[in-house]
C-alpha positions, 0 to 999 in steps of 0.5 A: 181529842187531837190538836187538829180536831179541836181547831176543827171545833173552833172554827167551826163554833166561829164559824156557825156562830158568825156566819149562821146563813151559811150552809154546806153549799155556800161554805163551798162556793166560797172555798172555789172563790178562795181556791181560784185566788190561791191559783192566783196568788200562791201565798199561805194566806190564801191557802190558810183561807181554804184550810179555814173553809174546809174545816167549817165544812166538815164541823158543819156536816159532822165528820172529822176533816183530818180522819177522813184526809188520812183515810183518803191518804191510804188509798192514794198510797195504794193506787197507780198513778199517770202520766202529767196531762198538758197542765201537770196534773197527775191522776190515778189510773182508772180500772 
């Protein structure tokens, strides 16, 4: 078990063990909360917060978050990529 899997357990124990109410859907109404303070704030409080999150999200709905990330990494290696919108944002071009 990797190093990234296992403080994904943990988190998620903790989390479970401290938060019992939470669900999936609450676990990302926070993150969005969190997610709009690190827009705001830009620090690596705020980005360690979402990471948190993230990982009791997946420990909670049982998948692992740093498989499932570079899965996700291979396709996005693979697809075309835009132009930056009026925000800088780039997108994968569409079929």
């Amino acid at each position: 078990m990797g190093e990234m899997t296992k403080f994904q357990n943990e988190v998620g124990t903790w989390g479970d063990k401290t938060f019992p109410a939470s669900t999936p859907d609450s676990i990302v109404a926070h993150l969005a909360r969190e997610v709009g303070e690190l827009a705001d704030h830009h620090d690596s409080e705020e980005a360690s917060d979402c990471l948190l999150l993230l990982l009791h999200h997946a420990h909670r709905e049982g998948y692992d978050l740093l498989a499932e990330a570079r899965i996700k990494f291979e396709i996005n290696k693979k697809r075309q990529w835009g132009e930056p919108d009026e925000n800088g944002i780039v997108e994968h071009v569409r079929a």
